[in-house]
N, C-alpha and C positions, 0 to 999 in steps of 0.2 A: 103117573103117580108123582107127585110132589113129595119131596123131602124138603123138611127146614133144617137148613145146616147149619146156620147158627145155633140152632137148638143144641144138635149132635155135634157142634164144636163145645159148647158149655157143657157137654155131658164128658165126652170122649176127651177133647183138653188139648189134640192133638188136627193139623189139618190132615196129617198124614195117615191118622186113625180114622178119620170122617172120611178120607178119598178110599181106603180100604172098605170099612164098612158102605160106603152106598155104591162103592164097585164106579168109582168117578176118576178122573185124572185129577192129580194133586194140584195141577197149575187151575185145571177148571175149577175147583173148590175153593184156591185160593183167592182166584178173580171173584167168583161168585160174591165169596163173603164180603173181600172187598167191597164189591158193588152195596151190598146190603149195610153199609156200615159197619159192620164189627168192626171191634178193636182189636186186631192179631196179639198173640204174646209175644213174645223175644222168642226166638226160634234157639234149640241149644238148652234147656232146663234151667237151671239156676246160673249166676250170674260168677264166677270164677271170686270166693274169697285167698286172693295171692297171700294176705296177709298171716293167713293162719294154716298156708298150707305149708306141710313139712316138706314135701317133694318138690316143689317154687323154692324154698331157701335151700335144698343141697342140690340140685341144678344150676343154682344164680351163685351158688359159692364154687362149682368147678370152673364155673365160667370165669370169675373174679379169679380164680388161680390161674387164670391164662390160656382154659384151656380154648378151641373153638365150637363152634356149634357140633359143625362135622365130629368132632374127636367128643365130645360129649352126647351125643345119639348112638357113635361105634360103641362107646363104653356103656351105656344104660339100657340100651335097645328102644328108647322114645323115638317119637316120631318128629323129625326137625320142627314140625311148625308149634306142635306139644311145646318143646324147649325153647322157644322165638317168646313162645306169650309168658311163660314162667320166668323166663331169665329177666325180661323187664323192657325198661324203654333204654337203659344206658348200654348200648350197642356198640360196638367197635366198627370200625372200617375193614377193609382185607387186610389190610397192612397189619392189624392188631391193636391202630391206636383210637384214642375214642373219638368218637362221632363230632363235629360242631353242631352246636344248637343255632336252630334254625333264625336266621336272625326278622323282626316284625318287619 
């Protein structure tokens, strides 16, 4: 029996819902579709708006108070890499002092 999994990707929305529904391994499905042309989504649902998120600005303001990643995870209970993509791209060194930008 033939399945079209493009179809049941356009229905289902998910490769991971298409490998459950035809009872397929996800990497098979994903090769599969692959092969067929489809155009995969962005894996992950919607795309992180930073800009209006409230928990991105009182994350990125402990940090700006000094604190580090480590002691901002102990105190919030997020997950270090949660706080990595929130906090932003202006990162510190160990030392605590900021990063140089990368020169061209």
């Amino acid at each position: 029996m033939s399945v079209d999994l493009a179809a049941l990707y356009d229905e289902l929305q998910s490769i991971r819902a298409v490998a459950e529904h035809s009872g397929r391994p996800f990497s098979n499905v994903r090769r599969q579709l692959l092969r067929a042309g489809v155009e995969l989504r962005p894996s992950g649902g919607r795309p992180l708006d930073l800009e209006a998120d409230p928990v991105a600005d009182y994350l990125a303001g402990l940090y700006r108070r000094g604190l580090s990643l480590r002691k901002i995870m102990a105190r919030t209970g997020y997950k270090y890499a949660f706080i990595r993509l929130r906090v932003g791209p202006e990162l510190r060194d160990q030392q605590g002092r900021p990063r140089k930008a990368a020169e061209p």
